[in-house]
Backbone as XML, in Angstrom:
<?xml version="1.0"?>
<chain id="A" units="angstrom">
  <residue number="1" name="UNK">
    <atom name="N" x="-8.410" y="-18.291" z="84.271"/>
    <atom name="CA" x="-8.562" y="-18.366" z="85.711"/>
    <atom name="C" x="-9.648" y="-17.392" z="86.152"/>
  </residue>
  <residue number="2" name="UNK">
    <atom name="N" x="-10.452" y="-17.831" z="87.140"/>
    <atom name="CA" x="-11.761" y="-16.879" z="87.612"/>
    <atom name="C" x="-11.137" y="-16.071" z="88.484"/>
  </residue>
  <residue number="3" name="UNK">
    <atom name="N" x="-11.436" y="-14.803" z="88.253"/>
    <atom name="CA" x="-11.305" y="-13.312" z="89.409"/>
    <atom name="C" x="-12.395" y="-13.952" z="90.755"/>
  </residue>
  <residue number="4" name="UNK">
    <atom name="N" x="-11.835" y="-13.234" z="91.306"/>
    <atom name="CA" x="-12.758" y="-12.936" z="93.107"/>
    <atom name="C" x="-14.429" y="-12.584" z="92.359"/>
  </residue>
  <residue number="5" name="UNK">
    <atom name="N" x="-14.234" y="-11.628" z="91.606"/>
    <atom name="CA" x="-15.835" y="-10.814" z="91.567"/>
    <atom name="C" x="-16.372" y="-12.638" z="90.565"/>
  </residue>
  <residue number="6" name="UNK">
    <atom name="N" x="-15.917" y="-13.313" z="89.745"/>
    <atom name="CA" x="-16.564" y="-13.862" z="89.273"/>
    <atom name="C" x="-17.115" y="-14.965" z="90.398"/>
  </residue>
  <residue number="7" name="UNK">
    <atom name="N" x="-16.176" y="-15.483" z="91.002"/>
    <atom name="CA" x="-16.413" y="-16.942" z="92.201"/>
    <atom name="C" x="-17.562" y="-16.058" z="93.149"/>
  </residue>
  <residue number="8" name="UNK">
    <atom name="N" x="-17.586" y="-14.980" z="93.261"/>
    <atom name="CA" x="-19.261" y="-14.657" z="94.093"/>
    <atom name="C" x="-19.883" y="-14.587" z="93.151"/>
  </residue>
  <residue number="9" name="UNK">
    <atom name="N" x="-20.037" y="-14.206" z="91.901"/>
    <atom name="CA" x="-21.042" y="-14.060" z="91.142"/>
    <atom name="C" x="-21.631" y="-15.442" z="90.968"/>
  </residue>
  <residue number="10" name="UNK">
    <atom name="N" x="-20.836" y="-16.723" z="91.014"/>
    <atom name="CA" x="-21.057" y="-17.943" z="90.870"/>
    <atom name="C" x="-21.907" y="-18.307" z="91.913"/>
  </residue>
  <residue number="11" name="UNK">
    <atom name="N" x="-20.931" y="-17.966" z="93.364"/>
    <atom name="CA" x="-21.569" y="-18.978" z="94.799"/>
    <atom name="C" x="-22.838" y="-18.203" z="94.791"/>
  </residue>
  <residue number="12" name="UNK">
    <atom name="N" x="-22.868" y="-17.186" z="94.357"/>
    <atom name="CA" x="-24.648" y="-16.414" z="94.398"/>
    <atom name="C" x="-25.476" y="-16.827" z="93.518"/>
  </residue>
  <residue number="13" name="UNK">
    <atom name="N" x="-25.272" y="-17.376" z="92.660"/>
    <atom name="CA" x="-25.957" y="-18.122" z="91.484"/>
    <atom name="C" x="-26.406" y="-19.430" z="92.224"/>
  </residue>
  <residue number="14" name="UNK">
    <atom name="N" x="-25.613" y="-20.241" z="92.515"/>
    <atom name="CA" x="-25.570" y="-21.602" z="93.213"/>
    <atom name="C" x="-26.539" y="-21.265" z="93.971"/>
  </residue>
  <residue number="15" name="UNK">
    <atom name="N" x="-26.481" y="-20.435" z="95.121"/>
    <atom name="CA" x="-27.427" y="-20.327" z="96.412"/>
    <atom name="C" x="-28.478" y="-19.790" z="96.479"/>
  </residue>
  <residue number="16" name="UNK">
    <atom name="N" x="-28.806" y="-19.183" z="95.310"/>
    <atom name="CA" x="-29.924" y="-18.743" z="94.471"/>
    <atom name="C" x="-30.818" y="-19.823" z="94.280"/>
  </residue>
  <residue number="17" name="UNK">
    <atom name="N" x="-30.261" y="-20.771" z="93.230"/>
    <atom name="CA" x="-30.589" y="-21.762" z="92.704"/>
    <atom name="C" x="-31.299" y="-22.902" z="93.593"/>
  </residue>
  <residue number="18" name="UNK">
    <atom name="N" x="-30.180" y="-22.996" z="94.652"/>
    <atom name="CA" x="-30.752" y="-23.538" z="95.742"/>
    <atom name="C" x="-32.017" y="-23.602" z="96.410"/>
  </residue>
  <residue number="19" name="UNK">
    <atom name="N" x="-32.178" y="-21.741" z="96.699"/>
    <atom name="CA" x="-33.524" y="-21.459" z="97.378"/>
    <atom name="C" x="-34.478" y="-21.287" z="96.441"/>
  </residue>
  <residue number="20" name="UNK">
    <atom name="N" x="-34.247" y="-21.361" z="95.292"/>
    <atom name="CA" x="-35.473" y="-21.274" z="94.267"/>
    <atom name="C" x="-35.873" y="-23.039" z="94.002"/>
  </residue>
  <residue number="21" name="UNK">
    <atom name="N" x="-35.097" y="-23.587" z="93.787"/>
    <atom name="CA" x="-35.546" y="-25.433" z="94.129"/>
    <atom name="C" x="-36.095" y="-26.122" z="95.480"/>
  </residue>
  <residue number="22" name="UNK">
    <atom name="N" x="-35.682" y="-25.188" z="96.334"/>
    <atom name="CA" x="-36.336" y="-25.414" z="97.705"/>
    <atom name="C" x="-37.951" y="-25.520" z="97.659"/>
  </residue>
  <residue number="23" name="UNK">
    <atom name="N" x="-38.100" y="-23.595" z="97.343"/>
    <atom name="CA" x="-39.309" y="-23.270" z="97.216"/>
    <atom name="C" x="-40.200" y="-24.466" z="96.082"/>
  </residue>
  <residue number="24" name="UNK">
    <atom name="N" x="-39.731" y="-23.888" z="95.283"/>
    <atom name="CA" x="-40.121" y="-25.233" z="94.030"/>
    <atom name="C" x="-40.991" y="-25.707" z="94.080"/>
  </residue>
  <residue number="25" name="UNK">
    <atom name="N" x="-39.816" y="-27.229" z="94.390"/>
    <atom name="CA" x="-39.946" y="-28.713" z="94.639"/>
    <atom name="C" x="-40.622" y="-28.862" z="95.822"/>
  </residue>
  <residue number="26" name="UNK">
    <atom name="N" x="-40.660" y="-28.029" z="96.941"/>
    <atom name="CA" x="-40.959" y="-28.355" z="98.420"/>
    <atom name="C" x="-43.043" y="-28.017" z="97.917"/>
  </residue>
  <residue number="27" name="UNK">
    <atom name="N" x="-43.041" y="-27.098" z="97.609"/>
    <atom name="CA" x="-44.495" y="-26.508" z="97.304"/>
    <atom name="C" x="-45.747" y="-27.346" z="96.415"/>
  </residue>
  <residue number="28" name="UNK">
    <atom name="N" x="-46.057" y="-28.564" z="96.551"/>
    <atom name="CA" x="-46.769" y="-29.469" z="95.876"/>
    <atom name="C" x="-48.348" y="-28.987" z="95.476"/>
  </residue>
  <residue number="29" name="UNK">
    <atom name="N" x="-49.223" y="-27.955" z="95.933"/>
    <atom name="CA" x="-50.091" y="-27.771" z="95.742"/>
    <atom name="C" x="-50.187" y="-26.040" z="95.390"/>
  </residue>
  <residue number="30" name="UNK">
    <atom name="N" x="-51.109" y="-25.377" z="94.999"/>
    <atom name="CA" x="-50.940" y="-24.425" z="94.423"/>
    <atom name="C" x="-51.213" y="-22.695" z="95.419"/>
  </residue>
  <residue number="31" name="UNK">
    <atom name="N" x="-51.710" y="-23.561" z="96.697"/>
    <atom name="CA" x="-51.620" y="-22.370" z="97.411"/>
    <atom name="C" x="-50.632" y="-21.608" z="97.987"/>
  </residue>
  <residue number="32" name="UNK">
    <atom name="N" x="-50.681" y="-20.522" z="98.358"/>
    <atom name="CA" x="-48.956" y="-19.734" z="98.854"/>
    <atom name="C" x="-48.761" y="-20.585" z="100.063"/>
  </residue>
  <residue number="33" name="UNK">
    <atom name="N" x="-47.687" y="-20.990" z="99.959"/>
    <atom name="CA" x="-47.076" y="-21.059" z="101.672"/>
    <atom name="C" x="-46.112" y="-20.040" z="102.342"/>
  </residue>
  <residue number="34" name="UNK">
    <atom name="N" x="-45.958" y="-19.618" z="103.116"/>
    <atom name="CA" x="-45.189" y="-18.845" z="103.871"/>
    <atom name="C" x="-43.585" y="-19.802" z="103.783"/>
  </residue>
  <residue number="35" name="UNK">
    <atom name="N" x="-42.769" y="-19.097" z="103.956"/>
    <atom name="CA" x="-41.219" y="-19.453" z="104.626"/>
    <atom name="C" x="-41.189" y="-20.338" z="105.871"/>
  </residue>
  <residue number="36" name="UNK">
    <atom name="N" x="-40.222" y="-21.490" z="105.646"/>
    <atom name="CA" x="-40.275" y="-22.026" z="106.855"/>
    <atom name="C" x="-39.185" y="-21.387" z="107.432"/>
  </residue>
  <residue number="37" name="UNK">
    <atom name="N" x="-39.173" y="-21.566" z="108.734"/>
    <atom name="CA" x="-38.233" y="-20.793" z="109.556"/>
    <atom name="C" x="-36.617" y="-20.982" z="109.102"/>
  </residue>
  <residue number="38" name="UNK">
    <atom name="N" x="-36.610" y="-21.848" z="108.727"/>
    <atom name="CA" x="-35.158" y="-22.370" z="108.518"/>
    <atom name="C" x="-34.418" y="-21.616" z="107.015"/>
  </residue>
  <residue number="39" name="UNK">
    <atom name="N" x="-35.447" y="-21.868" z="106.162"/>
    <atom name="CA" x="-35.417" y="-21.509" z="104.588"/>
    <atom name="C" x="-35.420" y="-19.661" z="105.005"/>
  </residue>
  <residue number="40" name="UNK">
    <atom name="N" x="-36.393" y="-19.576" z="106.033"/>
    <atom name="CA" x="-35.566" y="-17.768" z="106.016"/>
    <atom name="C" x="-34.748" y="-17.232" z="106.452"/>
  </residue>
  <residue number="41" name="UNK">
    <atom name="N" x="-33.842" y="-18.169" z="107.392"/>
    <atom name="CA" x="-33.237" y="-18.192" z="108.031"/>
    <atom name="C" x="-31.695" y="-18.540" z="107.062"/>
  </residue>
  <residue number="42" name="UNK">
    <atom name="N" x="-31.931" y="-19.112" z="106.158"/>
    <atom name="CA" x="-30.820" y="-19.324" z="105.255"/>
    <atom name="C" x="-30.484" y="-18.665" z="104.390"/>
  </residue>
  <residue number="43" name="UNK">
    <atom name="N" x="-31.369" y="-18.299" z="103.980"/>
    <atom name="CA" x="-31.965" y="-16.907" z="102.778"/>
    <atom name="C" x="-31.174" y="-15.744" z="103.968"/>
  </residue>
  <residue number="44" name="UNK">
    <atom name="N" x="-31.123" y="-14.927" z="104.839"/>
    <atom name="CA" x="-31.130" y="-14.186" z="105.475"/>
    <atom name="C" x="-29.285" y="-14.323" z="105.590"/>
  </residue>
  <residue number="45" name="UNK">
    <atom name="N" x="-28.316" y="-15.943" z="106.004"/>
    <atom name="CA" x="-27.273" y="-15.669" z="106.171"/>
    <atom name="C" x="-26.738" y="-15.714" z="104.569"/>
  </residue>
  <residue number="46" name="UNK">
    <atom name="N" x="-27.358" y="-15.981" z="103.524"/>
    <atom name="CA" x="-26.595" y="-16.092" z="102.197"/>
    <atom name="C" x="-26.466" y="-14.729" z="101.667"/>
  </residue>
  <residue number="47" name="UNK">
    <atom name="N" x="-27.607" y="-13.613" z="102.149"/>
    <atom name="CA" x="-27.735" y="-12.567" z="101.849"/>
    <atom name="C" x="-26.480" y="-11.886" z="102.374"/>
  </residue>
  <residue number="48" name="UNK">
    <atom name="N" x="-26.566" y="-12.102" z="103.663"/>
    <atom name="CA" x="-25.458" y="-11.480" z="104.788"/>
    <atom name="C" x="-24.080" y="-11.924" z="104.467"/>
  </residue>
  <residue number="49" name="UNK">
    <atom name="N" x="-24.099" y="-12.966" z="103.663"/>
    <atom name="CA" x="-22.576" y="-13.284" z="102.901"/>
    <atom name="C" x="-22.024" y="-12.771" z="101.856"/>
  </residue>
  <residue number="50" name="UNK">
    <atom name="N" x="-23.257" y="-12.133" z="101.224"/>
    <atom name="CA" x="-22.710" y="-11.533" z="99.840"/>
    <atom name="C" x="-22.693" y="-9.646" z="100.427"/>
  </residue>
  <residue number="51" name="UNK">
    <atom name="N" x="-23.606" y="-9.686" z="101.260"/>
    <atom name="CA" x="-23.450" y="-8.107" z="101.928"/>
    <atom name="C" x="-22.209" y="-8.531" z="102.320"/>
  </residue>
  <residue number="52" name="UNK">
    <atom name="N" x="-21.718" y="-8.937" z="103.499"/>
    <atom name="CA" x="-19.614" y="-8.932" z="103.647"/>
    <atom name="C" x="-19.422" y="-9.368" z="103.370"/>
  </residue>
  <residue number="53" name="UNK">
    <atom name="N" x="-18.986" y="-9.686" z="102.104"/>
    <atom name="CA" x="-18.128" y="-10.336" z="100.997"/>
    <atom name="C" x="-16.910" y="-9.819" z="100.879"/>
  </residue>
  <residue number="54" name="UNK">
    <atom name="N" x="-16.927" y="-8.482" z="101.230"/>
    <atom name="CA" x="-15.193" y="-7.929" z="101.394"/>
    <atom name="C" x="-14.274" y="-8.999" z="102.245"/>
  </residue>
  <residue number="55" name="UNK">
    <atom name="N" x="-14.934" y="-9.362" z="103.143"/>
    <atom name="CA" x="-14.096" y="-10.056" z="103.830"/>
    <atom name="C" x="-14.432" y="-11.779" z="103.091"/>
  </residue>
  <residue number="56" name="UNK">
    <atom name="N" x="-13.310" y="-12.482" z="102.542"/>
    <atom name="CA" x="-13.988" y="-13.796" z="102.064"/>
    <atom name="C" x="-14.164" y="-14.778" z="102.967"/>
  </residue>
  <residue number="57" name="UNK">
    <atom name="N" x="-13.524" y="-14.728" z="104.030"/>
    <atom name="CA" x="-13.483" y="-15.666" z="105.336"/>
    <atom name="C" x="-14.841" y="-15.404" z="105.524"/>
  </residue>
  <residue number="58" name="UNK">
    <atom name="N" x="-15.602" y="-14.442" z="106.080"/>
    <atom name="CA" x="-17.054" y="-14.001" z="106.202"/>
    <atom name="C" x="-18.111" y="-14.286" z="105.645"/>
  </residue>
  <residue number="59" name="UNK">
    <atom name="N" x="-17.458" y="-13.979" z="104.489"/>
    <atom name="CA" x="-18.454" y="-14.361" z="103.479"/>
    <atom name="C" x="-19.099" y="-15.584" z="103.181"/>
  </residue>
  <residue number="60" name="UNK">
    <atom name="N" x="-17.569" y="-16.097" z="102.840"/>
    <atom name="CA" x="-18.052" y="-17.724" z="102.373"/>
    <atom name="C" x="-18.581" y="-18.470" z="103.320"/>
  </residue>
  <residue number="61" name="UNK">
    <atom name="N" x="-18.358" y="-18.018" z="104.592"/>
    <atom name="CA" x="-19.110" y="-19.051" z="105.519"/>
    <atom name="C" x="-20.205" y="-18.450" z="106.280"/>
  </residue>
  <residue number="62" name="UNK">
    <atom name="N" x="-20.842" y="-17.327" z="106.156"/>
    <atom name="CA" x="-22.274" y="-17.358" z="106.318"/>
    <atom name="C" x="-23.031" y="-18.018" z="104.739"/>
  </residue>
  <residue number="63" name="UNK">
    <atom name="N" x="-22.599" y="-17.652" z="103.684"/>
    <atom name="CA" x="-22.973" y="-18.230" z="102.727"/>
    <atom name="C" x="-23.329" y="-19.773" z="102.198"/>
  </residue>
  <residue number="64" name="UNK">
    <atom name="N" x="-21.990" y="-20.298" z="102.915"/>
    <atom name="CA" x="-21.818" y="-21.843" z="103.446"/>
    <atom name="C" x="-23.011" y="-22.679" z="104.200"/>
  </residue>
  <residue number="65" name="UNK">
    <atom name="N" x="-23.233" y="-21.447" z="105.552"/>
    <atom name="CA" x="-24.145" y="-21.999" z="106.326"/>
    <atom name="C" x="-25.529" y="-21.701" z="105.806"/>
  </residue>
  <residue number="66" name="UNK">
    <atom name="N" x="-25.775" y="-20.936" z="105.124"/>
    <atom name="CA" x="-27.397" y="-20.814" z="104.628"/>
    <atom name="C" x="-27.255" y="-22.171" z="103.794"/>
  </residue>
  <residue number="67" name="UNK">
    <atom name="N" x="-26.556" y="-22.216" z="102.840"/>
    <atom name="CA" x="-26.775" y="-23.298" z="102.214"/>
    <atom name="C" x="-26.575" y="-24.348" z="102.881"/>
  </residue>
  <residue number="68" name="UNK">
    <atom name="N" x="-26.289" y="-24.559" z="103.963"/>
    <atom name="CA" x="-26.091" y="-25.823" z="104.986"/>
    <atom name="C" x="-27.524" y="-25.859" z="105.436"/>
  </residue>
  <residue number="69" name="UNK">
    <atom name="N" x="-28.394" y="-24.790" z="105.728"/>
    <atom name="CA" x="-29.325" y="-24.600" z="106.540"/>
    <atom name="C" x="-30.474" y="-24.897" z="105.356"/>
  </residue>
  <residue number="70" name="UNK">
    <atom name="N" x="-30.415" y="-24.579" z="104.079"/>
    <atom name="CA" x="-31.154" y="-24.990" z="103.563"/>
    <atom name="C" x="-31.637" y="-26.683" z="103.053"/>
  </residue>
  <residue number="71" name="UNK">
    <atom name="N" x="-30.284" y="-26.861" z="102.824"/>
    <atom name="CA" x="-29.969" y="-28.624" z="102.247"/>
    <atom name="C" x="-30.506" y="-29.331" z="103.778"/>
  </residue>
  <residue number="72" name="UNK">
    <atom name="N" x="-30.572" y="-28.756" z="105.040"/>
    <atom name="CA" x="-31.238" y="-29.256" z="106.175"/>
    <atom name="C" x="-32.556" y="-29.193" z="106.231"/>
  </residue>
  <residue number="73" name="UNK">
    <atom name="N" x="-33.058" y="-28.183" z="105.799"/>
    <atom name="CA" x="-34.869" y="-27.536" z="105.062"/>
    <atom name="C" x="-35.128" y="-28.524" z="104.303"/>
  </residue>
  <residue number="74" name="UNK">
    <atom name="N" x="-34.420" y="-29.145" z="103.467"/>
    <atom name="CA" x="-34.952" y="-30.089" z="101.965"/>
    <atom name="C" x="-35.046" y="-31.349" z="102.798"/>
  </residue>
  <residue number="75" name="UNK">
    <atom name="N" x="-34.184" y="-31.766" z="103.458"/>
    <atom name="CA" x="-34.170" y="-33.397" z="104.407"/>
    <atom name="C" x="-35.538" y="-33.344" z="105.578"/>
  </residue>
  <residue number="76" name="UNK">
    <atom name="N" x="-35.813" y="-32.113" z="105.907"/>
    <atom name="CA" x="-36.728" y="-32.079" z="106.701"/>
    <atom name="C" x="-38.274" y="-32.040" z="106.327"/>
  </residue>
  <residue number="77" name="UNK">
    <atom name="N" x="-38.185" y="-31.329" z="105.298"/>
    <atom name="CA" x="-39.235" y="-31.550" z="104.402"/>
    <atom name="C" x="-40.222" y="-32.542" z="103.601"/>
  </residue>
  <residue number="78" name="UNK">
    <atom name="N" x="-38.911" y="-33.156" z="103.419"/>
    <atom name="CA" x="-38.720" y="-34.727" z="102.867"/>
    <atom name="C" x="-39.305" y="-35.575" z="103.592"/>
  </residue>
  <residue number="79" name="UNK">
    <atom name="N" x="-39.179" y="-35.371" z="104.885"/>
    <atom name="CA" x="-39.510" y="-36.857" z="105.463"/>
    <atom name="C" x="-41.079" y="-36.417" z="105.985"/>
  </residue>
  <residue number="80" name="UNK">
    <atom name="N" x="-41.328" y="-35.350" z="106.221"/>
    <atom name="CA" x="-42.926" y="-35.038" z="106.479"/>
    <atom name="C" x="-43.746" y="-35.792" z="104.962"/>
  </residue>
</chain>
């Protein structure tokens, strides 16, 4: 059975993963692009989920919502 410390070590892996496929896949040519507002904006509450993570109610759902906010970044992206 997984401990508490392992299931964040996981959802931080996941949401990691996330914003590193964002960047990625979204980036087709080789010059830097800046952050779109949203992608820093998600990045910023996933961070803020694993900073209060004491609390798991807190946690998991700013964490939740970056990754909500990002998987909204990838659909938006997409259709440009």
């Amino acid at each position: 059975m997984l401990n508490s410390s392992s299931i964040y070590i996981i959802i931080l892996i996941i949401a990691l993963l996330i914003i590193f496929l964002v960047i990625f896949f979204i980036r087709k040519d080789k010059k830097h692009k800046p952050l779109s507002t949203l992608t820093g904006l998600s990045l910023m509450f996933v961070l803020a989920g694993i900073i209060f993570g004491d609390n798991r109610w807190i946690g998991y759902s700013l964490i939740g919502i970056g990754i909500i906010l990002t998987i909204i970044d990838i659909i938006n992206k997409k259709k440009k």
